[in-house]
C-alpha positions in Angstrom: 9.1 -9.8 17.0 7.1 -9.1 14.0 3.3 -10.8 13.8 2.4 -12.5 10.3 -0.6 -11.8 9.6 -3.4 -13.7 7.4 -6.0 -12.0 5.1 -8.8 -10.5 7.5 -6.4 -10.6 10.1 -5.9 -6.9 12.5 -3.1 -6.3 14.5 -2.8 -2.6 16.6 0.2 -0.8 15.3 1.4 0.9 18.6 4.0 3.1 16.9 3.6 6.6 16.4 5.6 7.0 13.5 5.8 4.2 11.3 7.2 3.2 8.0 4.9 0.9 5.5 6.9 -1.2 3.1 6.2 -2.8 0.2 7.9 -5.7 -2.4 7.3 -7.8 -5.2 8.8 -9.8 -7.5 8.1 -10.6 -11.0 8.3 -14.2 -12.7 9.8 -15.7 -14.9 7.2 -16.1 -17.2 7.0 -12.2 -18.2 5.3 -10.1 -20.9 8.5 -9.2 -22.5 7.6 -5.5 -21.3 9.2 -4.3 -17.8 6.8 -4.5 -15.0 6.6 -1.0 -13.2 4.3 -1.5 -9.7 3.1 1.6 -8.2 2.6 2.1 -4.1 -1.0 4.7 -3.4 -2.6 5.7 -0.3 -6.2 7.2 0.0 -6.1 9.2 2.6 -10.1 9.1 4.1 -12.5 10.8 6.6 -15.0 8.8 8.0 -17.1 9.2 4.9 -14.9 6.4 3.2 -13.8 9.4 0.9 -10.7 11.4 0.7 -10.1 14.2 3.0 -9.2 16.1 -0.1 -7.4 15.3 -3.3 -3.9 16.4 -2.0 -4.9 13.3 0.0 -4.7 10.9 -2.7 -0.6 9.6 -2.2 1.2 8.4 -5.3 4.5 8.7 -7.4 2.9 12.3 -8.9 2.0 13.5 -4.9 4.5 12.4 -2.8 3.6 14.1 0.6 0.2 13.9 2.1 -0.4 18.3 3.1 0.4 18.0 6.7 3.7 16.3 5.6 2.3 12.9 8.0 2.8 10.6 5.3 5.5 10.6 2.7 6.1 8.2 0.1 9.4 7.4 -1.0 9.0 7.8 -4.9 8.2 5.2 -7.8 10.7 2.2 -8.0 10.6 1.3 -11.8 11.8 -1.7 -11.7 11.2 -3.6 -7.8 14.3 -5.0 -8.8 16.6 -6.5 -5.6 16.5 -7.9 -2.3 13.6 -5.8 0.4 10.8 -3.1 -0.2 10.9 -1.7 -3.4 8.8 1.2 -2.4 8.1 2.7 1.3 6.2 5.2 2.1 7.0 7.0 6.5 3.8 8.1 8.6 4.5 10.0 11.2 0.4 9.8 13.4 1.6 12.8 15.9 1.3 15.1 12.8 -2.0 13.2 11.2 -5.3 15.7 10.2 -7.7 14.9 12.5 -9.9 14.4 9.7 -7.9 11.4 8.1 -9.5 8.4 9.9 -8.2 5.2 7.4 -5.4 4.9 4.8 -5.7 2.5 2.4 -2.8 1.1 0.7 -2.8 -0.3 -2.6 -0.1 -1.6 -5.6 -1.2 -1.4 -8.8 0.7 -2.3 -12.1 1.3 0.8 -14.4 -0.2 0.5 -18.1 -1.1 -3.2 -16.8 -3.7 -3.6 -20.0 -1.2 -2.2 -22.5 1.5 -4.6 -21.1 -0.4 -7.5 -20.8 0.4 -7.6 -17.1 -1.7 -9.0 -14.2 -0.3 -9.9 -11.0 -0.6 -13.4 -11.6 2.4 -13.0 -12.7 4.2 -11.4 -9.5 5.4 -13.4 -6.5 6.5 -12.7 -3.5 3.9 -9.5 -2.1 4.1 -8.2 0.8 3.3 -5.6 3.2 5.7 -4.5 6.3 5.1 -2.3 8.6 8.1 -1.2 11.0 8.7 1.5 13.7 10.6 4.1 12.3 12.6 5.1 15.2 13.9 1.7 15.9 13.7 -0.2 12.5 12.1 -3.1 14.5 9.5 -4.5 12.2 6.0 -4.6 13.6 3.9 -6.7 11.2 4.0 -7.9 7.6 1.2 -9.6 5.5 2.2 -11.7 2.3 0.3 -12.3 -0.4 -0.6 -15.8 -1.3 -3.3 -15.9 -3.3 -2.9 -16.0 -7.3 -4.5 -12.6 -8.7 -4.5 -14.0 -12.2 -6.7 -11.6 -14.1 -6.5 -8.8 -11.4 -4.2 -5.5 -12.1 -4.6 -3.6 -8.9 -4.5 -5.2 -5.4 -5.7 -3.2 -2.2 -3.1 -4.6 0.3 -4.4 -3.5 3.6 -5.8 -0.3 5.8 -4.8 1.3 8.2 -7.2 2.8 10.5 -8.5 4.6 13.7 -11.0 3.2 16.3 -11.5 5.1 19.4 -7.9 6.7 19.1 -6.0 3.5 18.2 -4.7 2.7 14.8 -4.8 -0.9 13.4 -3.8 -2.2 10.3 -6.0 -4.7 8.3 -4.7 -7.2 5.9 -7.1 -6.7 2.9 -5.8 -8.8 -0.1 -8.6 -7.7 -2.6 -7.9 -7.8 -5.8 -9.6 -5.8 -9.0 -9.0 -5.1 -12.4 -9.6 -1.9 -13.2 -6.2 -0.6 -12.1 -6.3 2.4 -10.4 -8.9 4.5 -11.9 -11.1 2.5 -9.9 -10.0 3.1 -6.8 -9.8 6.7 -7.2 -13.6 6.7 -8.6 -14.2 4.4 -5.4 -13.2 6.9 -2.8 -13.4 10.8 -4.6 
């Protein structure tokens, strides 16, 4: 049975090959422009910084270099029912080096489009076991990121050989230039 997890909240993942889902959807009250979100993971040593930046996953870089983590591909519209984008881990084939993975939605062109996520509903974050499709955790967004255009979701990391996943919830909004200033 899946945990539901509140912000702050860490759960041990206990799957070695995982897949992290993610879906939104928009309201009502839209820009009159389509909303495209976009699914990144920062691949990072124990530095806080990425490994390198073949480590930095998104729609343009779809497979980490050890083929561990591959994302499914940029959903342009997070239209229907489920994830709208997932993105499969696979820990047995992991680079030692990689020691977190941070997972973060961002909306594309947010400032052009007058978007913010205050104006998307229903976040979340899944993670279930690849093999078995039994879901292992998810963490729902319930706070109202009104002025914010990028939202770091959670983290997934390893302590003394066990990964955990984090529920983050942090919200900025400098889209995602900032995160990939934060952690080159």
């Amino acid at each position: 049975m899946a945990i539901n997890l509140q912000k702050g909240q860490r759960e041990n993942i206990n799957a070695p090959k995982f897949t992290v889902g993610l879906g939104w959807d928009i309201n009502n009250t839209s820009t009159g422009t389509a909303f495209d979100l976009d699914a990144s993971l920062f691949l990072l040593g124990e530095n806080k910084k990425l490994v390198s930046d073949n480590h930095f996953i998104f729609y343009n870089n779809l497979e980490s270099p050890d083929k561990a983590v591959i994302h499914s591909g940029d959903n342009l519209t997070g239209d229907g029912a489920g994830d709208d984008e997932q993105i499969k881990i696979d820990l047995t084939k992991i680079d030692s080096a990689v020691k977190e993975i941070t997972v973060v939605v961002t909306i594309h062109e947010a400032d052009a489009r007058r978007q913010n996520f205050g104006q998307v509903r229903n976040s979340f974050i899944r993670i279930f076991n690849t093999d078995t499709n039994e879901e292992i955790l998810k963490y729902e967004l319930d706070e109202d990121f009104s002025i914010e255009t990028a939202v770091e979701f959670g983290r997934i990391y390893n302590r003394n050989g066990e990964w955990k996943f984090e529920a983050v919830g942090s919200g900025q909004r400098e889209g995602l230039e900032k995160f990939v200033e934060m952690y080159q």
